[in-house]
N, C-alpha and C positions, 0 to 999 in steps of 0.2 A: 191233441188237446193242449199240448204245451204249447204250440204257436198261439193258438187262441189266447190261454191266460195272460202268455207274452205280450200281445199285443193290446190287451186288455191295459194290464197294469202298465204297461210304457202310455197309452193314452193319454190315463191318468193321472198320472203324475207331467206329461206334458201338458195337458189342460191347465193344474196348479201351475203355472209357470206363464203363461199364455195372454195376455192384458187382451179380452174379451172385445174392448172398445175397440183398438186398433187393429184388429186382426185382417190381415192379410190374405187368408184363406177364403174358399167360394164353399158355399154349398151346393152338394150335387144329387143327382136324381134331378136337375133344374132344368124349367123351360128353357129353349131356346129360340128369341125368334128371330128370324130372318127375313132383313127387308130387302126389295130388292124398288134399286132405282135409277133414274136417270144419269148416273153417275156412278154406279156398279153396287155391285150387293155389299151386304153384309152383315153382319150375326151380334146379337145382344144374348148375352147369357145371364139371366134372371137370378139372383141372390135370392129364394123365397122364403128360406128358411132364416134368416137374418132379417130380411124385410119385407114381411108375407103382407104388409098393409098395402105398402106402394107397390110392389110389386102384383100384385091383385087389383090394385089401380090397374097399374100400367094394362093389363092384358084385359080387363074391362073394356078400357077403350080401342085396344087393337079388335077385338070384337065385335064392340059396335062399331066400327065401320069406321072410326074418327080417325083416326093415322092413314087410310088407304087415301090415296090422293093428297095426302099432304103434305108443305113444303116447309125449306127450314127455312127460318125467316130469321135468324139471327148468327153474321160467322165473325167473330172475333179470332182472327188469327193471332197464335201464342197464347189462347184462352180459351175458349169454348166453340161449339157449335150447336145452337140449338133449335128445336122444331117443338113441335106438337100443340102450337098457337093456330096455324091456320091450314087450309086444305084448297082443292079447286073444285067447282062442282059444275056439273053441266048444267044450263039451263036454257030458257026461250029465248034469249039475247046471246045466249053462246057461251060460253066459260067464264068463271067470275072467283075471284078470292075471298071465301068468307071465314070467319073467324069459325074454331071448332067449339062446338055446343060441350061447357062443361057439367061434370058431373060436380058433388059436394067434395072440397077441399078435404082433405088428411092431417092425421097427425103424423109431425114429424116422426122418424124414425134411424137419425145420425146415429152410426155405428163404425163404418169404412171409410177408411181416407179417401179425398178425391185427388188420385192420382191419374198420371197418365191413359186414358183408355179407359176410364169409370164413367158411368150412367148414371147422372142422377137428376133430382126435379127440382125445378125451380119455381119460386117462389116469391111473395111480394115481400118488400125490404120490410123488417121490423116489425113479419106477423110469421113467425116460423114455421105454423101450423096451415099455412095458407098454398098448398101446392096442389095443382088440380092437371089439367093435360098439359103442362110443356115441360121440357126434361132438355138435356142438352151431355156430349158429349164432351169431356175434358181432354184437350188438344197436347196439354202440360200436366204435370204434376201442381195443382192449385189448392194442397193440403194447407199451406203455408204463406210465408211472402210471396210476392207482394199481394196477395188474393184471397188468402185466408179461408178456402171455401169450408174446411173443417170447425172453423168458430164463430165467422159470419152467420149472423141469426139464425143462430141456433145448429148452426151446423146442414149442410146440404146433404141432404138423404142419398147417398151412391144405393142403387138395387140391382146395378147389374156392371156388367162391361162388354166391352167389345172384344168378340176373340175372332183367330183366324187372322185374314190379310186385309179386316175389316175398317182397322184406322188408315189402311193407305187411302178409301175412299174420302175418311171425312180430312184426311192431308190434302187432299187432290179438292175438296169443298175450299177448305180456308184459300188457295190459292185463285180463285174466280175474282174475279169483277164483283161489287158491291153495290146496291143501288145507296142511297144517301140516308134508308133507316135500313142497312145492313141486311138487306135481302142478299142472298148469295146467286149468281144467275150464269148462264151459261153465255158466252159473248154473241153478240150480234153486230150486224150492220145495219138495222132496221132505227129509226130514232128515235120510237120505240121499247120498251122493253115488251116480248112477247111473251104472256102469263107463263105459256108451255117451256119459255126458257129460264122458269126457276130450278128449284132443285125438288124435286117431285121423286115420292114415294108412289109406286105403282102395285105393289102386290104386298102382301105379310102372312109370313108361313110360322106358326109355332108348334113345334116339333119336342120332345122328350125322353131323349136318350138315355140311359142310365149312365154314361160317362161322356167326358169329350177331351180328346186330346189335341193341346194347344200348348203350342211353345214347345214341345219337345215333355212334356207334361200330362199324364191318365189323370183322372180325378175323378173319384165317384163316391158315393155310398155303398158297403160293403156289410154283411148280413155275416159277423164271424163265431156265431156258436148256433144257438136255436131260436133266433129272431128277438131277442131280448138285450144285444149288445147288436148297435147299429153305429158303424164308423164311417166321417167323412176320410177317405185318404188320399195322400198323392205320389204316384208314382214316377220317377222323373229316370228320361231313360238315359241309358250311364252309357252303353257301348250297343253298337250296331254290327258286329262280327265278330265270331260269326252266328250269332243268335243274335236279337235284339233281348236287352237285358235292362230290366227296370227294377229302380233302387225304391224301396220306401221312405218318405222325405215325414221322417216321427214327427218333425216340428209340428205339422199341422195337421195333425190324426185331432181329430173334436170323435166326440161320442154326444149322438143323436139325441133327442129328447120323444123324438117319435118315426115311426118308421115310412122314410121316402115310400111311394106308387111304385117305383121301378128304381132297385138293388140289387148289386153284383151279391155272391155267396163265396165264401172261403169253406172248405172242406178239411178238416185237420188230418183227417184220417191219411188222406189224399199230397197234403200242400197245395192243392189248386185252387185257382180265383178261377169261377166263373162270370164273366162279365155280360148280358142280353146284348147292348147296343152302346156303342162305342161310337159318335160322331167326332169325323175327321176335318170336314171342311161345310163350308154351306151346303153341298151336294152331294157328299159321302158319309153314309153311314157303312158301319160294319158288323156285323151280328154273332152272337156266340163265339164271343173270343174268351179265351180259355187260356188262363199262364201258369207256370211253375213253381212252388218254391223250391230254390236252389241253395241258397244260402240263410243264415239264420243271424250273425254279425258282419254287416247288417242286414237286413231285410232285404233278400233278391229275387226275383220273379224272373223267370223267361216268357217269352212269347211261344206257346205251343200249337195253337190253332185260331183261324178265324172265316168265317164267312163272309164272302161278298154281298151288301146290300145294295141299300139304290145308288 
């Protein structure tokens, strides 16, 4: 029960400390979803707990159908890349580029910088509140100079990022060929551009792991007494021999306000973190993993067991 209170009141007292608006941290038990496209996959991991408005946009429309076949139509290299303007759709004359059917605009919801590798929506100049399907990946850290996307009208809503080896694809987008309104395209010899040689989304999987390790980094929601203290935490792993050993990184332990679908459990009795599902990569999941406590300053964890999932 000592770890518990422990970690309870270090929360706490890290929370007072914590500037809410800039925070750096994700919250987890989060969607993940994964597109896969002409240009290789890759993984957006949903902030929902931070920004359950857009982010409940956003997977609205992965739902209805509006993201599948659709291209990015916007690559500013050293700034942005973004999509979810338009799609390709089959029809009696053959394939055609139509705009994607939106739904009613959102309120803003600035909270996270847009920094390198951030997901957020964009919007019409000098109506804050005005963002509906297009969203655009951040190539740069654009929190600031020269771009200011954190205090430009009103601030651009980040709800998610990209994890995994996910920004090499949209590095490998900004390096394409551009038609002359920044369509990003695959080259050809044709004189031509051929619609199929945009940049096209072909599948979108969203998945919900109870954690996901990226960068070297666990992070989840964790259940550490009797479901009435709910912690975001992140465990960053420190040495790989000869145990794999993960430190708890206090800075950005947040205490829930309500309890994630799917939560790891700490046992005090025990020292063990049981974790359900642990995603590694777009294609790797791994199930009931289950760690240590080893040390108590500071917080250490081993790896004790894990199953193979898909």
């Amino acid at each position: 029960m000592i770890m518990a209170k422990n970690l309870i009141n270090l929360s706490y007292k890290t929370i007072q400390i914590v500037c809410w608006c800039m925070l750096a941290a994700t919250s987890y038990a989060n969607s993940v979803a994964c597109f896969t496209s002409n240009m290789g996959q890759f993984c957006i991991e949903l902030f929902e707990s931070h920004t359950p408005i857009t982010t409940a946009n956003f997977l609205n429309y992965i739902h209805n159908g509006s993201y599948t076949n659709g291209v990015f139509h916007r690559s500013v290299p050293g700034f942005v890349i973004q999509g979810g303007g338009f799609k390709i759709v089959d029809g009696a004359a053959g394939k055609s580029l139509v705009t994607v059917a939106t739904l009613p605009p959102i309120n803003n919801e600035f909270k996270i910088s847009n920094t390198r590798g951030t997901v957020a929506m964009a919007k019409i100049d000098r109506q804050p509140n005005s963002a509906t399907s297009q969203w655009f990946v951040n190539l740069v850290d654009n929190s600031g100079d020269p771009n200011n996307l954190d205090t430009q009208n009103s601030g651009f809503t980040v709800y998610g990022r990209v994890i995994f080896d996910g920004m090499s694809v949209f590095e490998a987008i900004a390096q394409l060929p551009r038609t002359s309104s920044h369509f990003p395209y695959l080259a050809t010899s044709e004189p031509q551009i051929p619609i199929t040689n945009l940049v096209q989304v072909s599948e979108i999987t969203v998945q919900k792991p109870t954690g996901v390790f990226h960068e070297g980094i666990a992070s989840f929601a964790v259940d550490i007494s009797d479901g009435s203290n709910i912690l975001e935490v992140k465990l960053r792993l420190v040495e790989s021999d000869p145990e794999l050993l993960f430190e708890l990184d206090s800075g950005s332990m947040q205490i829930l306000s309500s309890r994630p679908e799917n939560v790891a459990t700490y046992l005090p009795q025990s020292g063990e973190v049981s974790i359900p599902t642990v995603m590694l990569s777009p294609t790797t999941m791994i199930n009931n993993v289950r760690m240590q406590l080893v040390n108590t300053e500071p917080f250490q964890f081993v790896l004790k067991s894990y199953e193979s999932g898909n």
